[in-house]
VOZARO-279256 format. One record per residue: residue number from 1; residue in one letter; x, y, z of N, C-alpha, C, O in turn. Coordinates in steps of 0.1 Angstrom, whole numbers, m for minus. Layout:
N
pos	code	n_X	n_Y	n_Z	ca_X	ca_Y	ca_Z	c_X	c_Y	c_Z	o_X	o_Y	o_Z
NUM	a	X	Y	Z	X	Y	Z	X	Y	Z	X	Y	Z
...
END
This chain:
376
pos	code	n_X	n_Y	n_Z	ca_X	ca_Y	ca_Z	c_X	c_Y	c_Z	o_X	o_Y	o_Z
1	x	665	389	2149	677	381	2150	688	388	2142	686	393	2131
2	x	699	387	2148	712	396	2142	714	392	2130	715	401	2121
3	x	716	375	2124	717	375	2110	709	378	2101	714	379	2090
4	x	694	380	2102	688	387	2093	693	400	2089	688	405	2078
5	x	700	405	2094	703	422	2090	718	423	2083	721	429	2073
6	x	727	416	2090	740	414	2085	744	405	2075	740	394	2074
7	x	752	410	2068	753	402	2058	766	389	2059	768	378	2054
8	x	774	396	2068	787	389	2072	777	372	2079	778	361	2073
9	x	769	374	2090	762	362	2099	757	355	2086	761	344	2084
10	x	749	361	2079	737	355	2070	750	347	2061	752	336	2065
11	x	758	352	2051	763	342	2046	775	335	2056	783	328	2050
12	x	777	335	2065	784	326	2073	774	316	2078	775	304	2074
13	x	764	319	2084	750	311	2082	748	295	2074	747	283	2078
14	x	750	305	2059	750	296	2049	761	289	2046	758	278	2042
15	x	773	291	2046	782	284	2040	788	279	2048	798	273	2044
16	x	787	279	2065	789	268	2075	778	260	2079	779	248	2082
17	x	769	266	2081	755	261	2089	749	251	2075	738	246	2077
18	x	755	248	2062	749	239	2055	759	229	2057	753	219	2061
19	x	769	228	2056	774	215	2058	771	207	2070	765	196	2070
20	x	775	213	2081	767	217	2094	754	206	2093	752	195	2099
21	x	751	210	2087	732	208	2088	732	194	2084	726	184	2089
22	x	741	193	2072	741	176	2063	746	168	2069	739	158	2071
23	x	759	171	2074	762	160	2086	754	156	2094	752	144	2096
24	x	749	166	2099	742	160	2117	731	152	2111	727	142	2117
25	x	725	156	2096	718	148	2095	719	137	2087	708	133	2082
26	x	733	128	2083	730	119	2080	736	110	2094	735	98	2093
27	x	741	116	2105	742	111	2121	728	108	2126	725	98	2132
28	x	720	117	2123	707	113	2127	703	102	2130	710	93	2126
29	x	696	100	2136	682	88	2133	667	93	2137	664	100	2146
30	x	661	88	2128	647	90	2129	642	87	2134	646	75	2136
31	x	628	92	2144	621	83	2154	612	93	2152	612	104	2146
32	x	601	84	2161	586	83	2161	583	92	2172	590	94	2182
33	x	569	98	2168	565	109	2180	559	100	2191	553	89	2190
34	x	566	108	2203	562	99	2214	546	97	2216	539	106	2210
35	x	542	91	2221	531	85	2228	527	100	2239	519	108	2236
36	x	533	100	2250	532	110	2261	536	123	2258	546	127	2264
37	x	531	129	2252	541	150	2253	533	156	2265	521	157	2269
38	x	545	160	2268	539	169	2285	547	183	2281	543	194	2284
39	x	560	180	2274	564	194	2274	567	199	2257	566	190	2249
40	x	568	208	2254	568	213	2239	577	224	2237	572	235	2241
41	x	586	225	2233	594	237	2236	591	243	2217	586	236	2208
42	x	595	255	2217	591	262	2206	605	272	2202	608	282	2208
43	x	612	268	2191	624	279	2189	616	290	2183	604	288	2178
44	x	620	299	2182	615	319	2179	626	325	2176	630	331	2186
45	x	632	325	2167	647	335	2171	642	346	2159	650	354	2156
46	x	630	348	2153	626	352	2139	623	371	2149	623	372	2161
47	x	622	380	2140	615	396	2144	602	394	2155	595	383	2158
48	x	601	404	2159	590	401	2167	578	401	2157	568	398	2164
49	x	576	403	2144	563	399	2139	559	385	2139	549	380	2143
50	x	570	378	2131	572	367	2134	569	352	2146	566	341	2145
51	x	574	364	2157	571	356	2174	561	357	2172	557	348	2165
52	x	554	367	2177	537	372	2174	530	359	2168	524	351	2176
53	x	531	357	2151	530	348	2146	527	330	2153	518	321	2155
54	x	542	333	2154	547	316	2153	537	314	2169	533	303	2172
55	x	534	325	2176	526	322	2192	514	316	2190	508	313	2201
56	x	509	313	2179	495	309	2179	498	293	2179	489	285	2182
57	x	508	290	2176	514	273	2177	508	274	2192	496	271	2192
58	x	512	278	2202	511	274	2220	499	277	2219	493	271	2228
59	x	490	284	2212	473	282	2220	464	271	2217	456	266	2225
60	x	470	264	2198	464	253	2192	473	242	2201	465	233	2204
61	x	484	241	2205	490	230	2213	479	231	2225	472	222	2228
62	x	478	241	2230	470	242	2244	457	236	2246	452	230	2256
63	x	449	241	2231	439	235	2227	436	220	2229	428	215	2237
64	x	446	214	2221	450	199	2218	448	195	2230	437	192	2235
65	x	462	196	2236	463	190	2250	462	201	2261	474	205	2263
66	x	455	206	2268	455	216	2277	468	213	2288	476	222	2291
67	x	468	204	2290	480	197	2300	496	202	2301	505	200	2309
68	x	495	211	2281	512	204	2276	518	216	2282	511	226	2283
69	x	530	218	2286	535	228	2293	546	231	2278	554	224	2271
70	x	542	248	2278	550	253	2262	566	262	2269	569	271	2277
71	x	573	255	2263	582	268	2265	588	273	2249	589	267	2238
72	x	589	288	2254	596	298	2241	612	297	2242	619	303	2251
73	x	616	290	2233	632	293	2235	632	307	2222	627	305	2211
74	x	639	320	2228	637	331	2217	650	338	2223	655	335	2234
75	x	658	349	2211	669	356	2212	663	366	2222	651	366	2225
76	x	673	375	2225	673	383	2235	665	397	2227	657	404	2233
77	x	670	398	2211	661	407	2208	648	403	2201	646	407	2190
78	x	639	396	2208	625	392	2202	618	387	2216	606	385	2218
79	x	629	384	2227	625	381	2238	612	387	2245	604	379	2250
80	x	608	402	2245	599	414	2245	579	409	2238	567	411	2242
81	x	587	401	2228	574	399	2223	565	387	2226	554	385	2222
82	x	573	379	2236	565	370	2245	554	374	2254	544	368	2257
83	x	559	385	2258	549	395	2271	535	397	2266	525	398	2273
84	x	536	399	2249	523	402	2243	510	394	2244	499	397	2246
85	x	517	380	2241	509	367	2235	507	355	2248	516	353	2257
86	x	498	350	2249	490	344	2259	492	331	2252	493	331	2240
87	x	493	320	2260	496	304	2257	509	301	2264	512	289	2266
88	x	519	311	2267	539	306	2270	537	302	2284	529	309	2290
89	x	542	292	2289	543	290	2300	554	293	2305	553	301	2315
90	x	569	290	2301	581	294	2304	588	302	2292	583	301	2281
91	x	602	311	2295	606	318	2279	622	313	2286	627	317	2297
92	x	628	303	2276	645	308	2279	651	317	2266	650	316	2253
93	x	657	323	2273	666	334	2263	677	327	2259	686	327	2267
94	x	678	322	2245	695	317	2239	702	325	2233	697	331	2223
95	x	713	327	2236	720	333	2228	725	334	2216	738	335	2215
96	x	720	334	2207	719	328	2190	732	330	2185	737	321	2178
97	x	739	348	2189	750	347	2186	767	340	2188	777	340	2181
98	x	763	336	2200	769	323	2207	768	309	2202	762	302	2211
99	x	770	305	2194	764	293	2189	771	282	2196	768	271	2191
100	x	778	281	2205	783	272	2207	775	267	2223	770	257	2227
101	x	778	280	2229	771	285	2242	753	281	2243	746	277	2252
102	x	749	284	2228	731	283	2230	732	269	2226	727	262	2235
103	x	736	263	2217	734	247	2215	736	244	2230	725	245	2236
104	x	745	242	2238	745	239	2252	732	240	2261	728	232	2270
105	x	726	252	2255	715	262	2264	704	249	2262	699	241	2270
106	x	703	251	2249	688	242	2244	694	227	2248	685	218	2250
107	x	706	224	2250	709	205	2251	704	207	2269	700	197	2274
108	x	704	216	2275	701	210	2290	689	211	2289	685	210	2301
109	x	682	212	2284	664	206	2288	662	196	2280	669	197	2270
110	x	655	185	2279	645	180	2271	636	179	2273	630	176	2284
111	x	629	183	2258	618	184	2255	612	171	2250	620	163	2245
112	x	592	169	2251	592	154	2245	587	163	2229	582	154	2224
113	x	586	170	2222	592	176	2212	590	188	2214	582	194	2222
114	x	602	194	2201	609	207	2197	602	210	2183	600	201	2174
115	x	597	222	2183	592	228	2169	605	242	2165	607	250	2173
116	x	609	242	2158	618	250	2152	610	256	2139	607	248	2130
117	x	606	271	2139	600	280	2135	610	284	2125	604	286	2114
118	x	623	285	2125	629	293	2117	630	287	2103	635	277	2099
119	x	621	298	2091	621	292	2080	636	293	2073	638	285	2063
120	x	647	302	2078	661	301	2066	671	296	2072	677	286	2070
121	x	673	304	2082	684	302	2094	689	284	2096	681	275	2099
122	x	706	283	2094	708	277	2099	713	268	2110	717	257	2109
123	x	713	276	2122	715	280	2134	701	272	2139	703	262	2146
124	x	688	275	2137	680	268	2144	680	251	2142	680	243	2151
125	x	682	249	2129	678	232	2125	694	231	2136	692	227	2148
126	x	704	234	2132	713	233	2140	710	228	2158	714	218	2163
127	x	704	238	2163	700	235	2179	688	224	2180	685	218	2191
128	x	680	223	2167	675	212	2168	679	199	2169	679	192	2178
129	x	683	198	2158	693	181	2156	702	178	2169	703	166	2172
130	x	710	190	2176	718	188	2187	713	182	2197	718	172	2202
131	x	697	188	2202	693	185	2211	689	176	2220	693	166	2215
132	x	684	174	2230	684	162	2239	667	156	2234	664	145	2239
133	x	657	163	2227	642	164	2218	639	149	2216	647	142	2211
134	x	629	146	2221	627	132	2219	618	136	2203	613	125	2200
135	x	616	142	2196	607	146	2185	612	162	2180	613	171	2189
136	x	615	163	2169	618	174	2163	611	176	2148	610	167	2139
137	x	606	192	2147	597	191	2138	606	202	2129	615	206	2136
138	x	606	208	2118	607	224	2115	606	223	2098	599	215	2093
139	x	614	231	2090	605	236	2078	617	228	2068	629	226	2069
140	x	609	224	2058	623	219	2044	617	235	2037	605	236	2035
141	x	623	242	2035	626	255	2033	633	254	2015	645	252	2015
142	x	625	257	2000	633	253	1992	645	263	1988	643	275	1988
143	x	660	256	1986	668	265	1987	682	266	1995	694	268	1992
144	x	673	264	2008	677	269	2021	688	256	2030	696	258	2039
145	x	682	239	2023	692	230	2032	697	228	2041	709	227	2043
146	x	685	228	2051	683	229	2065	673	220	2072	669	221	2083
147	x	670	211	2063	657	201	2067	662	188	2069	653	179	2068
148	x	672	183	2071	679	174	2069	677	164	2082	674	152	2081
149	x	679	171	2093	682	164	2106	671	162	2114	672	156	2125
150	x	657	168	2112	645	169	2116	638	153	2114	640	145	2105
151	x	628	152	2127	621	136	2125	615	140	2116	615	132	2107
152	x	608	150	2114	594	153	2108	599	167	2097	602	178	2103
153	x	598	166	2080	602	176	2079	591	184	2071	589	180	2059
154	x	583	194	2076	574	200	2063	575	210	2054	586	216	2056
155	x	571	213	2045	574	224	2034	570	238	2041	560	238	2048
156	x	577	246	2040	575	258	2038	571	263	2026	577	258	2017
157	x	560	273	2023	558	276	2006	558	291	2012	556	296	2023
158	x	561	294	1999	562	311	1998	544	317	1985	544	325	1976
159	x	535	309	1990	523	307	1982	515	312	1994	505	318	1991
160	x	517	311	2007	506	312	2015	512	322	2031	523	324	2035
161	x	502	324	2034	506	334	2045	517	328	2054	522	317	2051
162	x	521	335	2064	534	325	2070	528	324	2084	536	322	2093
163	x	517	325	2085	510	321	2099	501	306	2093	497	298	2101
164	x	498	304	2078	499	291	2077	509	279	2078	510	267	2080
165	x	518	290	2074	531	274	2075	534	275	2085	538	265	2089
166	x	534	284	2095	537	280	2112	528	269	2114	531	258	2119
167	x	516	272	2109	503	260	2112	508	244	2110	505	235	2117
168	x	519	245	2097	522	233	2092	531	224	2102	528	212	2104
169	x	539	229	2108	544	225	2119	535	216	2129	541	208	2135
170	x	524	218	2130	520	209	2141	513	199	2134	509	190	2141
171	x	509	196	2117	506	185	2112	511	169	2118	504	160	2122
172	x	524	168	2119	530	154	2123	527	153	2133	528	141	2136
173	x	522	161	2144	515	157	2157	500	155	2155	493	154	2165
174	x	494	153	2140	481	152	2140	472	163	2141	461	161	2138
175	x	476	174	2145	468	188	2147	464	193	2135	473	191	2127
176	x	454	200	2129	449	208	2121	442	224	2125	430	225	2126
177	x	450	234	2127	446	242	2137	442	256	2125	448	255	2115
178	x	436	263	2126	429	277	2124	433	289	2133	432	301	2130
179	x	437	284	2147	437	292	2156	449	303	2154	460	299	2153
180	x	445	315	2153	453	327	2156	459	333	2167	452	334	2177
181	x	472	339	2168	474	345	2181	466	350	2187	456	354	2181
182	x	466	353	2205	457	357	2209	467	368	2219	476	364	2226
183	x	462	386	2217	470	390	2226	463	391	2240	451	389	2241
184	x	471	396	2250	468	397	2262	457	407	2268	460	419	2266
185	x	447	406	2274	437	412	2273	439	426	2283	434	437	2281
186	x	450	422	2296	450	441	2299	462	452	2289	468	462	2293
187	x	461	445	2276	470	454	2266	459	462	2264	465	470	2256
188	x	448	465	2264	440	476	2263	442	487	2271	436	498	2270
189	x	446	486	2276	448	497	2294	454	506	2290	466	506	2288
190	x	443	523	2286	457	532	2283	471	531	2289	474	524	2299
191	x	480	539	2282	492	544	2293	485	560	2291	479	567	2283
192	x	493	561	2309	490	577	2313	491	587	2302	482	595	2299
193	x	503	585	2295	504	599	2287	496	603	2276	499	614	2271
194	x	484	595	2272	476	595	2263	461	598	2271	451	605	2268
195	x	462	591	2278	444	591	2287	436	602	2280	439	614	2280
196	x	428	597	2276	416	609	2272	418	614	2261	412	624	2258
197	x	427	610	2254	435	616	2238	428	610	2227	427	598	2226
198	x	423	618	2218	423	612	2210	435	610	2197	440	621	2194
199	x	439	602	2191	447	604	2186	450	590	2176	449	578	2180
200	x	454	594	2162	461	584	2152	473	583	2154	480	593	2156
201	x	480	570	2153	491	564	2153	504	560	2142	506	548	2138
202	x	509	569	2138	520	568	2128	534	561	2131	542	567	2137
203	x	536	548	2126	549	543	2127	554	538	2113	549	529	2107
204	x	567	549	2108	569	549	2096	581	539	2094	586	536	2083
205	x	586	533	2107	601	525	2107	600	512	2104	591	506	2110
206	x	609	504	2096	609	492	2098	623	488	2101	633	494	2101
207	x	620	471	2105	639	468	2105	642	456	2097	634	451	2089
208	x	652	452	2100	658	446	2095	666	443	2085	672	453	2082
209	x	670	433	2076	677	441	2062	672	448	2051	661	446	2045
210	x	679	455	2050	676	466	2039	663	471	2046	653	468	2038
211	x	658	478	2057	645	483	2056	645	494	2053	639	500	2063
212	x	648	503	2046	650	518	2041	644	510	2033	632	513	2033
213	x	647	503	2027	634	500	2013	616	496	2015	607	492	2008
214	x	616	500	2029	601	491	2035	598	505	2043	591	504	2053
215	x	601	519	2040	600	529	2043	595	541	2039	603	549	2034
216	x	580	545	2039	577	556	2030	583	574	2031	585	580	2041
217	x	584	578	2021	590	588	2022	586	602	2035	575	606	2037
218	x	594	604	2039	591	614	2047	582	627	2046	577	632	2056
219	x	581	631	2036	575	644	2029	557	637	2031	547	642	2037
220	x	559	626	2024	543	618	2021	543	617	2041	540	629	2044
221	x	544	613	2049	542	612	2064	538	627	2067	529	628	2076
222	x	543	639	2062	542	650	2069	530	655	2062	521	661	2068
223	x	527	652	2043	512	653	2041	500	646	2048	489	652	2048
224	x	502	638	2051	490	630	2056	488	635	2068	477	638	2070
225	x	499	638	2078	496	645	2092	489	662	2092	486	667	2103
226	x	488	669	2080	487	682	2076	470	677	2071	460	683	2075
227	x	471	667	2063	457	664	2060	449	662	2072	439	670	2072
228	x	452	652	2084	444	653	2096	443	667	2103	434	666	2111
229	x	447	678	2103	445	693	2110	433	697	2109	427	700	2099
230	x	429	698	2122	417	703	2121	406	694	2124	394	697	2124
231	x	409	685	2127	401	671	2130	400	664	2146	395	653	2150
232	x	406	675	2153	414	671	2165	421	658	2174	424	655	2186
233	x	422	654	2163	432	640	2160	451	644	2161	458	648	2152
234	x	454	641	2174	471	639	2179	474	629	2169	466	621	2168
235	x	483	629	2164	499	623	2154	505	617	2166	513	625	2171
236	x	506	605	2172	515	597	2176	524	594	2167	521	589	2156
237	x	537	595	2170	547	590	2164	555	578	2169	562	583	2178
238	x	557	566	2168	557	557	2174	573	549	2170	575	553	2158
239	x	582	540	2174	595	534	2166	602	533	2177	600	538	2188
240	x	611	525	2174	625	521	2186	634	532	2188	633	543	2182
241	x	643	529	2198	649	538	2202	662	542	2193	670	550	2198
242	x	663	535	2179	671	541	2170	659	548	2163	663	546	2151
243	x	649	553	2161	643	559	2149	640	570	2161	631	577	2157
244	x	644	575	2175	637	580	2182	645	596	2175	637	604	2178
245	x	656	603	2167	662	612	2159	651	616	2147	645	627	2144
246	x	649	602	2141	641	606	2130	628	605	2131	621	606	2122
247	x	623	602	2147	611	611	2150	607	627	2151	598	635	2150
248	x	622	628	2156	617	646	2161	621	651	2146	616	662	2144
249	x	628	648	2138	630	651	2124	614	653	2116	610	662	2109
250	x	610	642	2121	598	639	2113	588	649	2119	581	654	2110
251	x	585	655	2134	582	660	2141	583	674	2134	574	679	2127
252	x	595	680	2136	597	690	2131	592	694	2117	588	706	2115
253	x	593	687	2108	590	687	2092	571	689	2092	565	697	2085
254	x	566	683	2098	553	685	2102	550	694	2107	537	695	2105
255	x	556	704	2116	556	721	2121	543	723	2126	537	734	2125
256	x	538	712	2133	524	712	2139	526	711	2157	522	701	2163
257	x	529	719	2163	536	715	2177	524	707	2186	527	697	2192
258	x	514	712	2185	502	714	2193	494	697	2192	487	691	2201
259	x	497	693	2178	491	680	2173	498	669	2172	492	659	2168
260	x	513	668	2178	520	659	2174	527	656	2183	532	666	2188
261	x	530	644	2190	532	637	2199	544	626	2197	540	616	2192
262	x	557	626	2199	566	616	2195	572	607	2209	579	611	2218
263	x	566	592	2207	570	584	2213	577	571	2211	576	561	2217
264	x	586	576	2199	596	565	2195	608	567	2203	615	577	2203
265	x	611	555	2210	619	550	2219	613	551	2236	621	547	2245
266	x	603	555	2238	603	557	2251	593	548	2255	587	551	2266
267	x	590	536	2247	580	529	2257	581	516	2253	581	513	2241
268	x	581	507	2265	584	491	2266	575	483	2251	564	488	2247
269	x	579	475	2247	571	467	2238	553	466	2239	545	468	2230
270	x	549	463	2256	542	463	2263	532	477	2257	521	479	2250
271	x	540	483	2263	535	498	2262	532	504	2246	523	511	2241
272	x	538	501	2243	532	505	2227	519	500	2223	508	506	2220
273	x	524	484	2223	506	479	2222	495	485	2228	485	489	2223
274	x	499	485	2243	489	503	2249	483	511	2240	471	514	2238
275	x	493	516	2235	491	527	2230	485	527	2217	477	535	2213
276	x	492	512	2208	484	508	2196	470	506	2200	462	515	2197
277	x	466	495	2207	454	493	2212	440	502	2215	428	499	2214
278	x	447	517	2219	437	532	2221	432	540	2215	424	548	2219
279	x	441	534	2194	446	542	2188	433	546	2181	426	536	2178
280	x	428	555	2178	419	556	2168	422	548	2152	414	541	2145
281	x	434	551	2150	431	546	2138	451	543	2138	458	552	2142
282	x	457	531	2133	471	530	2131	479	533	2112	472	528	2103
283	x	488	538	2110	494	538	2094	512	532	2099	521	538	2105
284	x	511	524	2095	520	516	2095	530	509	2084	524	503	2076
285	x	544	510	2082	549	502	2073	545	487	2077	536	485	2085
286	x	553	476	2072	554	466	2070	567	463	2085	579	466	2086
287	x	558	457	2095	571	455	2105	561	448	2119	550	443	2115
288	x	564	447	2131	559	439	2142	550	445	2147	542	438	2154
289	x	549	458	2145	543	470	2151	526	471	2142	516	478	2146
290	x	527	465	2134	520	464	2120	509	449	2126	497	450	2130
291	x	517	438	2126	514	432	2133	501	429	2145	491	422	2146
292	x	509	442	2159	502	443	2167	494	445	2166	485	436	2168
293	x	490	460	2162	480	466	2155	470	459	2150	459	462	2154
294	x	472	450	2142	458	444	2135	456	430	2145	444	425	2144
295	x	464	424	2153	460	415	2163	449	420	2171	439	415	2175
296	x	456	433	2173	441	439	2182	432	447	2175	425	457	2179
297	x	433	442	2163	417	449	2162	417	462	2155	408	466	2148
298	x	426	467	2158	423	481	2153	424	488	2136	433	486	2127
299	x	416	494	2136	415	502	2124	427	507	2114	428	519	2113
300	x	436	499	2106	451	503	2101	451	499	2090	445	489	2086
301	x	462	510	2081	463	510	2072	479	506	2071	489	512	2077
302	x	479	496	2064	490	490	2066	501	494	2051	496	493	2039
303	x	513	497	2053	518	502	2042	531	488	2032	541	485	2039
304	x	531	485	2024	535	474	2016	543	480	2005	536	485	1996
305	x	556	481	2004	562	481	1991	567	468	1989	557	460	1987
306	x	583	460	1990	591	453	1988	578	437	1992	575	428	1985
307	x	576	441	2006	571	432	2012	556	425	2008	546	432	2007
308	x	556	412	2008	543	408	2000	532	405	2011	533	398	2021
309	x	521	415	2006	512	410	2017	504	398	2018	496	394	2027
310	x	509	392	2004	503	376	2003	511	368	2016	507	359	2024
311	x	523	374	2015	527	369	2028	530	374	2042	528	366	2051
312	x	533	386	2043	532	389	2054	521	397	2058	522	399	2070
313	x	510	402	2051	497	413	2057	496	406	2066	500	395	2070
314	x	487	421	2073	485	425	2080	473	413	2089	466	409	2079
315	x	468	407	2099	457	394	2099	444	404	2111	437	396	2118
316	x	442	413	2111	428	419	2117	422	425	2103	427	431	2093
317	x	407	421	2108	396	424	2106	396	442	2098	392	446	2087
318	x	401	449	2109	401	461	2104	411	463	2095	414	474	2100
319	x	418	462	2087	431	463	2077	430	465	2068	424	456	2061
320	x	433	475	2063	434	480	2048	449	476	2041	457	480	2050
321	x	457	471	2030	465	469	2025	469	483	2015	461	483	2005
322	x	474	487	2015	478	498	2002	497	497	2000	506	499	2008
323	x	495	494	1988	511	493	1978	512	486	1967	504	477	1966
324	x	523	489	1955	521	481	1947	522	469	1948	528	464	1958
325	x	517	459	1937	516	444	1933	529	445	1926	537	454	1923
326	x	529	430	1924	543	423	1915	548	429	1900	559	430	1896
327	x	534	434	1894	536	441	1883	537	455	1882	534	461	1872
328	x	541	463	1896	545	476	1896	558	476	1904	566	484	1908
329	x	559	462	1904	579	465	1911	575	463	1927	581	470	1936
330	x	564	453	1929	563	454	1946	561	442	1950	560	435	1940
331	x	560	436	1959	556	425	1965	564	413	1963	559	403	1959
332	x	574	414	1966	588	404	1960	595	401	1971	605	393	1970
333	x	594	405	1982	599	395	1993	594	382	1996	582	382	1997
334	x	600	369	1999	594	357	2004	601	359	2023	595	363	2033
335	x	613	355	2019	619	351	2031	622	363	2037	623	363	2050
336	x	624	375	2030	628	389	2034	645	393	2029	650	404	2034
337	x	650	387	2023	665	393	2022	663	392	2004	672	398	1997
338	x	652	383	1998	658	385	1983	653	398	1973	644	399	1964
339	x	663	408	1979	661	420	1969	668	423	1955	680	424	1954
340	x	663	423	1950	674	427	1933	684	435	1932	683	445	1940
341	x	693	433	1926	710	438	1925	706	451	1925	715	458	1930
342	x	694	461	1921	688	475	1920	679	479	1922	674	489	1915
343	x	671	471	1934	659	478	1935	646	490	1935	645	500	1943
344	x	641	489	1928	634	499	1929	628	508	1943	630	504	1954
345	x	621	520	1940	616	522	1956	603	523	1952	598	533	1947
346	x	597	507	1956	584	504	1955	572	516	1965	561	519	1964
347	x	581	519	1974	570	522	1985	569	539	1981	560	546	1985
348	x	575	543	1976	573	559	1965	556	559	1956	547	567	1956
349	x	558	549	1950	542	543	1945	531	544	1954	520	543	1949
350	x	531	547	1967	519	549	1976	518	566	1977	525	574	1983
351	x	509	568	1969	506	582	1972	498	586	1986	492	578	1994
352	x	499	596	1987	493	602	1998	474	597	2002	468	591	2010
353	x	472	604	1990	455	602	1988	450	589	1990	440	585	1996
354	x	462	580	1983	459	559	1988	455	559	2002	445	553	2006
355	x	465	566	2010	463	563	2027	454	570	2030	445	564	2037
356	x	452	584	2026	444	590	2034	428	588	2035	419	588	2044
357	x	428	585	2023	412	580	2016	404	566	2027	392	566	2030
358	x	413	556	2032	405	545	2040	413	552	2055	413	545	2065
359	x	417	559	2055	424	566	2068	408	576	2073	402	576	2084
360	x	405	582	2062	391	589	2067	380	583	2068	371	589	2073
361	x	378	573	2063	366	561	2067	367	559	2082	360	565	2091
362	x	378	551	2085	386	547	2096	379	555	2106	371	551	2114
363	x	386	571	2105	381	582	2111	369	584	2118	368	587	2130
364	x	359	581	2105	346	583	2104	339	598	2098	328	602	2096
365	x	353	606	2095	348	616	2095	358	621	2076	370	622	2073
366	x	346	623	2069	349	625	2055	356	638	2053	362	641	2042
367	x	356	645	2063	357	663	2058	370	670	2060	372	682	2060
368	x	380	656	2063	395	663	2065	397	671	2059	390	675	2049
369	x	412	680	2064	415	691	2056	425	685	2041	430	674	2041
370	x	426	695	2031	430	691	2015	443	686	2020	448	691	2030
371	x	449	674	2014	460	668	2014	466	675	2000	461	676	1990
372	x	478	680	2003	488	684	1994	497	673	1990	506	671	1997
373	x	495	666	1978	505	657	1978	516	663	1966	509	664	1956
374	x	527	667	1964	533	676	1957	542	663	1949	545	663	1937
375	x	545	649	1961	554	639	1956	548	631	1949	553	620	1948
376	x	533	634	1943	526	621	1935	530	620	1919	525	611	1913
END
């Protein structure tokens, strides 16, 4: 969503969208969850790790009531990540930036309730309270003064993963759910350009605000790829089609032509998971891509400075966490935007040898070539 990254949206956000918020809800009135839910609409306007996330709401609703017809109301840039996740019955795209235009969007349907996912944003409680929602559920967020106009309002905590407090959301409906996203099962299907490859999967980008701080240094990316030589393991390079410069950057710095493979920007949301899905083994910062990866299973080493993996890690089986804790200057994001007036560069603290060491388990194969780490 565009206001996570800008600073102009984010505090206009706040210092319109809270008065905003208090009004409508002392206009409010409270009422009771209906009796009959046939339909369930779900706001999403959060990154695609997030969507990813919040999608496991539609399998435990589905669970519940098999009957309930889910729709995704999600922005146009997170729209992509519905394709992944199994449970959506319909997706409308609102225009978040348009606030005038999407309140409209979301008032011509009613839903017999609305779950609004967005833990800060005040734009979502906003489209909630508007709405035509015979039941509206979403987060009292501390801080944040956005819980105001909701029937039902629950805590958000910054104590527990954030695929539990999505969980919290469906308490006032009585639900108690465990259930995890589930992705789509022909996301295993190579894509052509890889068939028969073996190869590890490097995506060193993240987004959002400030993600240059959620980024490991480039020199440490080209040790680790110099470490795999000789292993006949391809370097996928993987990222959107703004990091697709500082792939061949990265490309080049690695001076490995023969072993290295860059496919940032050239392949649909869809397609990446492909290609995640194939991967022998993934190294990833902290981002959606990180996400996928461990949804399906695969063998990754997930990279953590700023970002807390109490809250956001990585949720497969196969996942290794490596970065500093609270007491080396790391793991201090909740919501994602509260960085200190001078942040440190927490993700400098991951040495080379951290990754490469459960990177060659992963592997299976102990006898890589010497990692040069010169930046430890």
């Amino acid at each position: 969503m565009k206001v996570r990254g800008n600073r102009f949206l984010r505090s206009a956000d706040r210092l319109l969208g809270i008065p905003i918020v208090v009004v409508l809800g002392l206009l409010a009135r409270r009422r009771s969850l209906p009796e009959r839910i046939d339909v369930v609409g779900i706001l999403m306007f959060g990154v695609i790790g997030d969507t990813i996330l919040a999608a496991s709401l539609a399998r435990a609703l589905k669970s519940w009531r098999p009957h309930i017809k889910i729709v995704a109301l999600v922005a146009a840039a997170n729209a992509g990540a519905i394709d992944l996740v199994s449970g959506i019955d319909e997706v409308m795209v609102i225009p978040v930036g348009r606030p005038l235009k999407a309140v409209g969007l979301v008032r011509s349907r009613t839903f017999d309730v609305l779950l609004d996912t967005s833990q800060w944003p005040r734009i979502g409680a906003i489209m909630a309270i508007t709405s035509r929602s015979r039941f509206t559920v979403g987060f009292r967020t501390a801080g944040q003064y956005r819980h105001y106009g909701y029937d039902a309002a629950v805590p958000h905590s910054r104590h527990r993963h954030e695929i539990d407090n999505f969980r919290q959301l469906l308490r006032p409906l009585g639900i108690s759910s465990e259930v995890r996203p589930e992705l789509r099962q022909e996301l295993t299907e190579p894509i052509a350009a890889l068939r028969g490859t073996s190869y590890v999967v490097f995506h060193p980008w993240a987004t959002g605000f400030r993600s240059e701080l959620r980024e490991w240094p480039q020199e440490r990316w080209v040790a680790l790829a110099r470490g795999l030589e000789g292993l006949g393991t391809v370097v996928v390079i993987t990222g959107g089609k703004g990091d697709r410069a500082a792939a061949r950057k990265l490309e080049s710095a690695i001076d490995r032509p023969a072993m290295v493979k860059v496919l940032a920007g050239e392949t649909s949301l869809v397609d990446l998971a492909r290609v995640l899905a194939n991967a022998k083994a993934v190294v990833s910062v902290n981002t959606g891509t990180m996400h996928i990866a461990a949804l399906l299973n695969r063998p990754l080493v997930a990279l953590h400075g700023p970002t807390d993996p109490r809250r956001w890690g990585p949720l497969g089986e196969s996942a290794i966490v490596v970065g500093p804790g609270p007491e080396e200057g790391g793991a201090y994001l909740n919501l994602g935007f509260e960085y200190p007036p001078h942040p440190g560069d927490s993700m400098s603290k991951i040495t080379v040898a951290e990754v490469m060491a459960p990177l060659r388990n992963m592997l299976g194969n102990g006898v890589a070539g010497e990692v040069t780490d010169t930046t430890s």
